[in-house]
C-alpha positions as CSV (number, residue, x, y, z in Angstrom):
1,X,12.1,-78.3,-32.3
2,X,13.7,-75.6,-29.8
3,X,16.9,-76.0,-32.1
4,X,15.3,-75.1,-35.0
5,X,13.4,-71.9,-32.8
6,X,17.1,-70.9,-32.2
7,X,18.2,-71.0,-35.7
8,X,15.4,-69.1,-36.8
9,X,16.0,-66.6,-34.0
10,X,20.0,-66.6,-34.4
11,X,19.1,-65.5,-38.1
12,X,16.7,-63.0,-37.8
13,X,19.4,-61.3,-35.6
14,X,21.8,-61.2,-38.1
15,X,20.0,-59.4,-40.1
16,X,20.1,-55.9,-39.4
17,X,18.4,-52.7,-40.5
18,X,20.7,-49.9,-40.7
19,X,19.9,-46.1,-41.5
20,X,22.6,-44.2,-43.1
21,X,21.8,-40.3,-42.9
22,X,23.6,-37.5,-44.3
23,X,25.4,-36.2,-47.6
24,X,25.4,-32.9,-49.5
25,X,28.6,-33.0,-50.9
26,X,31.0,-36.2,-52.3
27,X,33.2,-36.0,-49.1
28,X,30.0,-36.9,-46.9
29,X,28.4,-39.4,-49.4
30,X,30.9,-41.4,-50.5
31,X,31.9,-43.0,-47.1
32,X,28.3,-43.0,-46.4
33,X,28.1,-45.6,-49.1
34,X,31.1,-47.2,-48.5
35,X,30.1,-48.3,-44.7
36,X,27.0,-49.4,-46.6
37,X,28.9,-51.6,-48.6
38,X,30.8,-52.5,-45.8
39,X,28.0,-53.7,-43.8
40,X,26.7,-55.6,-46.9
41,X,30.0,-57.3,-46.9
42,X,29.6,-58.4,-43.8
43,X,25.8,-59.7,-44.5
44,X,24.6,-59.1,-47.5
45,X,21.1,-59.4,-46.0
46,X,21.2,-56.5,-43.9
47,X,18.7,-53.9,-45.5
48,X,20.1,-50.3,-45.4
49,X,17.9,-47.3,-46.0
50,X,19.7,-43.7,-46.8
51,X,18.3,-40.7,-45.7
52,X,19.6,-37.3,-47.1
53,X,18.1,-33.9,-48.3
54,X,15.9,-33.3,-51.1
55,X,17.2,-31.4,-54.0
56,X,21.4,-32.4,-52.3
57,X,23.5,-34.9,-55.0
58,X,22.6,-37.9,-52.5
59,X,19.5,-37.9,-53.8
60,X,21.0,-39.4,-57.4
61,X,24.5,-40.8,-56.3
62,X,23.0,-43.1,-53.7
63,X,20.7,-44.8,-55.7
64,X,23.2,-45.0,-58.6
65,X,25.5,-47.3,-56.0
66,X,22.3,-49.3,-55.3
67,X,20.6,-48.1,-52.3
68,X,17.2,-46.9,-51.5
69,X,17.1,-43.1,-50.2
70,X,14.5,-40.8,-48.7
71,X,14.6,-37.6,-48.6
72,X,14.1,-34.7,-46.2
73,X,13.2,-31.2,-46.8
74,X,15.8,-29.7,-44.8
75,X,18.9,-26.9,-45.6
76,X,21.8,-25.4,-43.9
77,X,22.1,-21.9,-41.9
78,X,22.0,-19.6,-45.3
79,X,25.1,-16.8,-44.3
80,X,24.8,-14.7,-47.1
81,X,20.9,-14.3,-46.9
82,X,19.0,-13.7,-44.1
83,X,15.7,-14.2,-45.1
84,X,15.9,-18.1,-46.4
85,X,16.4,-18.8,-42.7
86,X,13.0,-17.7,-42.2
87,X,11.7,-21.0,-43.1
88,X,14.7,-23.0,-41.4
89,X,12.9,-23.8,-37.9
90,X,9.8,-24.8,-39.8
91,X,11.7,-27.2,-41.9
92,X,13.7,-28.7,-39.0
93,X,10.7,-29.6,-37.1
94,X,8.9,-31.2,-40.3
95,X,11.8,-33.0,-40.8
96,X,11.9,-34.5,-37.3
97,X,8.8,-35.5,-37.6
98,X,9.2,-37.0,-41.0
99,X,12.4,-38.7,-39.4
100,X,10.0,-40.5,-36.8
101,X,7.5,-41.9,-39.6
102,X,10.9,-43.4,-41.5
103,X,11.8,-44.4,-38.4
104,X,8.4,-46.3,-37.7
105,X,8.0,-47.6,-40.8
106,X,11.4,-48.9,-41.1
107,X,12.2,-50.4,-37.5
108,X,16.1,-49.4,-37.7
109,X,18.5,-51.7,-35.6
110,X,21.4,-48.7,-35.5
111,X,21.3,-45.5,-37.2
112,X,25.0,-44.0,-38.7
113,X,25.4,-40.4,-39.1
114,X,27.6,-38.7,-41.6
115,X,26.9,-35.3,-41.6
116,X,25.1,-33.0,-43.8
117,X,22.0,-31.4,-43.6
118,X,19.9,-34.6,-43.1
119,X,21.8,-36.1,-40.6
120,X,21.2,-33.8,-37.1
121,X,17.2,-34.1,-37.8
122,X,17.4,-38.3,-37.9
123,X,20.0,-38.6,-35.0
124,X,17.7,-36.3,-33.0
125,X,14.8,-38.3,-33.7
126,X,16.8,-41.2,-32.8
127,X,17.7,-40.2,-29.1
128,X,14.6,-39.3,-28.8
129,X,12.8,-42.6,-29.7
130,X,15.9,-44.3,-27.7
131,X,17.5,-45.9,-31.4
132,X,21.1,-46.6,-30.8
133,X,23.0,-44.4,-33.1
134,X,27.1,-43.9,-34.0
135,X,28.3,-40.8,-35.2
136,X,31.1,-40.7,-38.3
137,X,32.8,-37.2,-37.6
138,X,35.2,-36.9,-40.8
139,X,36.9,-33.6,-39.6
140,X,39.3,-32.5,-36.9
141,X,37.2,-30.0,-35.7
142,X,33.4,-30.9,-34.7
143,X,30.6,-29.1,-35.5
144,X,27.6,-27.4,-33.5
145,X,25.3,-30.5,-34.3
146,X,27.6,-33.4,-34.2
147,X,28.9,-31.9,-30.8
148,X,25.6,-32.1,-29.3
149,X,24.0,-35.2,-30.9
150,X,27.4,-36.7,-29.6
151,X,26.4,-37.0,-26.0
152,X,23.7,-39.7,-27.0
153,X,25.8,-41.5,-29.4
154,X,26.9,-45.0,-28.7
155,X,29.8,-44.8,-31.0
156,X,31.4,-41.9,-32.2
157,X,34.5,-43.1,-35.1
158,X,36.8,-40.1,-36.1
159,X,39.7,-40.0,-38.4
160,X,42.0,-37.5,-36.2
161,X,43.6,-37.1,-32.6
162,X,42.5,-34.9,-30.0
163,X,38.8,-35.6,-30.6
164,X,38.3,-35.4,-26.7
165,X,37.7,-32.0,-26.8
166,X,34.5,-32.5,-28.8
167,X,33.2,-35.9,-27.5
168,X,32.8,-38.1,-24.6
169,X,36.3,-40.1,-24.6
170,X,35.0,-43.3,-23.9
171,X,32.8,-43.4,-26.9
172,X,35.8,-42.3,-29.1
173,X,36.7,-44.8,-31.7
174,X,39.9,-43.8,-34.1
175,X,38.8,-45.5,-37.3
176,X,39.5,-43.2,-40.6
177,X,37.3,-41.9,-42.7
178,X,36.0,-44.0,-45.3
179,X,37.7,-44.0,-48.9
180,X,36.6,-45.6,-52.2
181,X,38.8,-48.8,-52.0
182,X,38.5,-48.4,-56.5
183,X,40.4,-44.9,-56.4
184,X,43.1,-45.4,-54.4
185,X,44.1,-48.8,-56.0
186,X,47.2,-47.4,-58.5
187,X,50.1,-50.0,-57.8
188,X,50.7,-51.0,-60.6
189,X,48.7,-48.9,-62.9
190,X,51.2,-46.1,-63.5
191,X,51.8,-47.1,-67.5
192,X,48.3,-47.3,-67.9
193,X,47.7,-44.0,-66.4
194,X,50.0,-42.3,-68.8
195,X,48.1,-44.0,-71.6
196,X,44.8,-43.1,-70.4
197,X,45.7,-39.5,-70.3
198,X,47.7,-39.5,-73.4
199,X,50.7,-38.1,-71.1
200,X,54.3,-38.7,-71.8
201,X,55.9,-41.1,-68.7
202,X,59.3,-39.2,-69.0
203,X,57.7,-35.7,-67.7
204,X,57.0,-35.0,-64.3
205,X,52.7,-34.7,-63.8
206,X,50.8,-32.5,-61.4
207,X,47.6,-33.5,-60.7
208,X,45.0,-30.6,-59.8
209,X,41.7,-31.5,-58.2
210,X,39.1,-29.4,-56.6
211,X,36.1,-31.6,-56.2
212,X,33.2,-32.4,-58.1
213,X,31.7,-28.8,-57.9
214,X,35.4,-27.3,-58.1
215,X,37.6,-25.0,-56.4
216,X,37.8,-21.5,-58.0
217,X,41.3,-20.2,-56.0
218,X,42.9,-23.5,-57.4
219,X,41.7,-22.8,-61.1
220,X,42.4,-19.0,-60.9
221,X,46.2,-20.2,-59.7
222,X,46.6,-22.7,-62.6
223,X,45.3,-19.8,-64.5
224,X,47.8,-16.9,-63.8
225,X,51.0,-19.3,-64.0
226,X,50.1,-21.6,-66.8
227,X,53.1,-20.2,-68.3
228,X,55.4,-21.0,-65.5
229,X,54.0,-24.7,-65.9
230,X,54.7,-24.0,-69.7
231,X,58.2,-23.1,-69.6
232,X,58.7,-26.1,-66.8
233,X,58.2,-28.7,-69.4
234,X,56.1,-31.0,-66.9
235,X,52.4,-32.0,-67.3
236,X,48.9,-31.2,-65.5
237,X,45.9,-33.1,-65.1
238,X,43.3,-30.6,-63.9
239,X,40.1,-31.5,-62.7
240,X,38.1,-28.1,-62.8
241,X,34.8,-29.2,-61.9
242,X,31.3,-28.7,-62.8
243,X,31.1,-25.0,-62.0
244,X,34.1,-23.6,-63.3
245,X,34.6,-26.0,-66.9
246,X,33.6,-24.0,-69.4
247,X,35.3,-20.9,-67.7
248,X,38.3,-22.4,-68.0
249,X,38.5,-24.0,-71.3
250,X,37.1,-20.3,-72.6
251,X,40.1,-18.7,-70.7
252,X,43.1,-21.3,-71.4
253,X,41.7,-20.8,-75.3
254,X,44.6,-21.5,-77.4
255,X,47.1,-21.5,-74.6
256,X,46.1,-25.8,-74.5
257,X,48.9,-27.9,-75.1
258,X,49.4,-31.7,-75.2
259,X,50.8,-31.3,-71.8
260,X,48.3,-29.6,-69.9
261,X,44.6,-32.2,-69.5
262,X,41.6,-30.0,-68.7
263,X,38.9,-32.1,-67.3
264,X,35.7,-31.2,-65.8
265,X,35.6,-34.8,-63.7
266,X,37.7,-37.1,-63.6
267,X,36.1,-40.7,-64.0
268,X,39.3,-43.0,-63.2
269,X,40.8,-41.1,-60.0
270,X,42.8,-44.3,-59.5
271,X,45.1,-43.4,-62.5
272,X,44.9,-40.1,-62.2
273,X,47.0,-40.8,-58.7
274,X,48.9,-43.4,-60.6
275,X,50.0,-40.7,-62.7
276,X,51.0,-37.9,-60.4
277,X,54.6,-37.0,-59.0
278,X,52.9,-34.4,-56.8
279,X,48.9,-33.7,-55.9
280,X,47.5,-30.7,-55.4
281,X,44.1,-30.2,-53.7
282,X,41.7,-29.2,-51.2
283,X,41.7,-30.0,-47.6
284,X,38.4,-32.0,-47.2
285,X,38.4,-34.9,-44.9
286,X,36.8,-37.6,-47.2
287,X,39.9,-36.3,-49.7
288,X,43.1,-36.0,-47.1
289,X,41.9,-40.0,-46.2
290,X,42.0,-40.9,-49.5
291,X,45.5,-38.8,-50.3
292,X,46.8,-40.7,-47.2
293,X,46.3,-44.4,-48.6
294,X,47.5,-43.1,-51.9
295,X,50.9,-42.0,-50.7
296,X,52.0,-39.1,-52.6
297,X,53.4,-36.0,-51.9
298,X,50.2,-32.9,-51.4
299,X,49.9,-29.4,-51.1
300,X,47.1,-28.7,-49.2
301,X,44.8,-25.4,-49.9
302,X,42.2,-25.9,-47.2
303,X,38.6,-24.0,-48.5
304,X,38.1,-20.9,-46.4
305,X,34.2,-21.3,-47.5
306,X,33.3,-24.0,-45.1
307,X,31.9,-24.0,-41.2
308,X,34.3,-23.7,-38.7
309,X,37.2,-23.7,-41.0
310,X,37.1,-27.1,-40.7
311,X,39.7,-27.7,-43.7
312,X,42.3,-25.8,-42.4
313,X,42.5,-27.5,-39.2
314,X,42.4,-30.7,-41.4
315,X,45.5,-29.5,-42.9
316,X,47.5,-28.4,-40.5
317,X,47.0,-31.5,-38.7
318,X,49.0,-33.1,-41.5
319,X,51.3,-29.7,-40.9
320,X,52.2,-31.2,-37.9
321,X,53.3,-34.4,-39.0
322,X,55.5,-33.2,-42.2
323,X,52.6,-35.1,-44.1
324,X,51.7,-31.8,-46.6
325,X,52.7,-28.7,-47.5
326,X,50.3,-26.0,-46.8
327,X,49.8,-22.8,-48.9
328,X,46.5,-20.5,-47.5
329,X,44.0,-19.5,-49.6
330,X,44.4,-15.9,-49.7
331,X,47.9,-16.8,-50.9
332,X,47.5,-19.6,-53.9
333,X,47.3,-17.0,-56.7
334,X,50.8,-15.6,-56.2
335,X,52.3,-18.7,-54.3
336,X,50.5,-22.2,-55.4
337,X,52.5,-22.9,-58.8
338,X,55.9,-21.8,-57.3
339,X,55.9,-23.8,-54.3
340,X,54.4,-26.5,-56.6
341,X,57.1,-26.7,-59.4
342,X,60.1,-26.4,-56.5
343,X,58.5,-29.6,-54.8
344,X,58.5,-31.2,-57.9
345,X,62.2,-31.1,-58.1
346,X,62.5,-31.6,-54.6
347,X,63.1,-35.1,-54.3
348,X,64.3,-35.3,-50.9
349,X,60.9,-33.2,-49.2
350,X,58.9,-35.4,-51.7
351,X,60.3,-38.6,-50.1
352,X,59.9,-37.4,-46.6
353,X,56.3,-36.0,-47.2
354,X,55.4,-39.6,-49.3
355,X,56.6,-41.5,-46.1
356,X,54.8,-39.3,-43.8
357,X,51.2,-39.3,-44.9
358,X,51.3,-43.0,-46.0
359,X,52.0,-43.7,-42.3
360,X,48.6,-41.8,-41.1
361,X,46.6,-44.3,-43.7
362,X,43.9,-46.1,-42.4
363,X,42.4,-47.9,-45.5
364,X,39.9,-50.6,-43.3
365,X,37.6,-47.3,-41.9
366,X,35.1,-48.6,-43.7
367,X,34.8,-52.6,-42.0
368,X,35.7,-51.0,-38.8
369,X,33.1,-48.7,-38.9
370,X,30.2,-51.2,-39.6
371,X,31.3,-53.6,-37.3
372,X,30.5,-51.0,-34.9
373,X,27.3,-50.4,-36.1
374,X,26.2,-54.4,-35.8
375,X,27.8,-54.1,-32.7
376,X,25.0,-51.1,-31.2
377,X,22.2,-52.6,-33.1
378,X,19.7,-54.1,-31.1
């Protein structure tokens, strides 16, 4: 009789109830659902709830990967208008609130907090009913909120060094930042890639990527040197987002060639990779991790629209280990396509930067990170 009490008991602590809060953009939801996964791995029993913002892509990427999500009525501080932050305190306090009901009803073990809008409300809510909660920080520099929330966190996993200037350093865990184990899986699939792209493998590729929503200053580079990439016989696979597609296709007009692939997303970012000699891209923290596993040789152009400038600390924290080449912002439009096509026939630098930024890979983030979260959970 008591064995079978224990066995019943030994198994209702295994299974967990996590809360994963956060998102807003791909570089916050996508390791947000890749600790999910993790923790599913782990036991597929444990029920997960996602908490993000109403109206944020969470809200429809999340459940496409199979999870349940509520949403919060929350926003960011609003810089170029004053007067949306009018309602800002209001919302933050509903959303506390709203955090404690979710919190009620659900019963959470652990909480894991990603960052994004919905993320500070929940991990407030949590220290204040006393839920054990672990803090992902993706970037090198912390912000206002994960700074704070950070002094109640059991856990806090970072992807960087020199993270003790933000946090407590005994609750400092190095893991990496989460990356989608099916993109950055290209041994092997370089033939393929060529064929999927219609490219020839006897030209050297560039691949372009700005993010879901895109990067204008990368597009408007492409743009005013497509002729330089022209007359360099070598081929581009351009991801130009969501915002920026049409734009593009209107301006490259009949300036398209075989040679240069104008997508708005790209669906197989695994051969995309595969396919590349050289990547260029933005300097998010979700992206650099992936970039790392993958192995290739990256210019960095770190977003300048983003809090704390968090990107280009990202980058030059690669800067310092010879893992990037870093060309600023303000700078791409005259600079980004000649420094691109001299690295491509830089085969020495290429080696040396490949070498480098394979060595700062950490492709488990994801298993380490939930083991940390069973690990808090009551």
């Amino acid at each position: 009789m008591l064995s079978t009490i224990n066995k019943k008991n030994n198994k209702s602590v295994r299974r967990k109830r996590i809360i994963i809060s956060g998102g807003g953009t791909g570089g916050h939801i996508f390791p947000a659902i890749a600790i999910a996964n993790a923790l599913k791995k782990i036991d597929p029993k444990t029920k997960i709830l996602f908490v993000g913002a109403k109206g944020r892509m969470e809200m429809d990427k999340v459940p496409a990967a199979g999870y349940k999500i509520v949403g919060l009525n929350i926003q960011g501080i609003q810089r170029k208008s004053i007067w949306k932050n009018l309602t800002l305190p209001f919302k933050l306090v509903a959303s506390v609130l709203k955090s404690m009901r979710i919190m009620r009803h659900f019963k959470p073990h652990a909480i894991v907090g990603v960052g994004g809008y919905a993320s500070g409300p929940l991990l407030y809510a949590a220290s204040l009913k006393g839920v054990p909660y672990l803090i992902q920080e993706q970037n090198s520099y912390a912000g206002i909120t994960n700074k704070r929330l950070g002094k109640k966190a059991q856990k806090i996993c970072v992807a960087f060094d020199g993270m003790e200037e933000f946090f407590p350093a005994d609750k400092i865990i190095k893991t990496g930042n989460p990356v989608r184990r099916e993109s950055v899986e290209i041994k092997g699939k370089r033939e393929e890639a060529f064929k999927e792209f219609n490219l020839s493998p006897n030209k050297k590729t560039i691949l372009v990527i700005g993010g879901s929503l895109g990067a204008r200053t990368l597009n408007a580079s492409v743009l005013a040197d497509l002729n330089k990439i022209k007359t360099a016989d070598v081929q581009i696979i351009w991801q130009t987002g969501k915002y920026y597609n049409e734009e593009v296709k209107m301006k490259v007009g009949n300036s398209l060639t075989p040679d240069i692939k104008v997508l708005e997303f790209v669906q197989r970012m695994d051969l995309a990779y595969a396919a590349a000699d050289i990547i260029i891209s933005r300097a998010g923290a979700g992206t650099i991790a992936e970039l790392c596993v993958v192995g290739k040789p990256v210019i960095l152009v770190p977003s300048p629209n983003v809090a704390e400038d968090h990107q280009t600390k990202n980058a030059k924290s690669l800067v310092k280990e010879d893992a990037c080449v870093y060309v600023a912002d303000r700078k791409a439009i005259n600079d980004l396509i000649d420094t691109a096509l001299l690295l491509l026939n830089d085969e020495e630098k290429k080696k040396i930067l490949s070498d480098n930024i394979s060595k700062l890979a950490l492709p488990d983030a994801d298993e380490v990170i939930a083991k940390e979260v069973i690990n808090i959970a009551r």
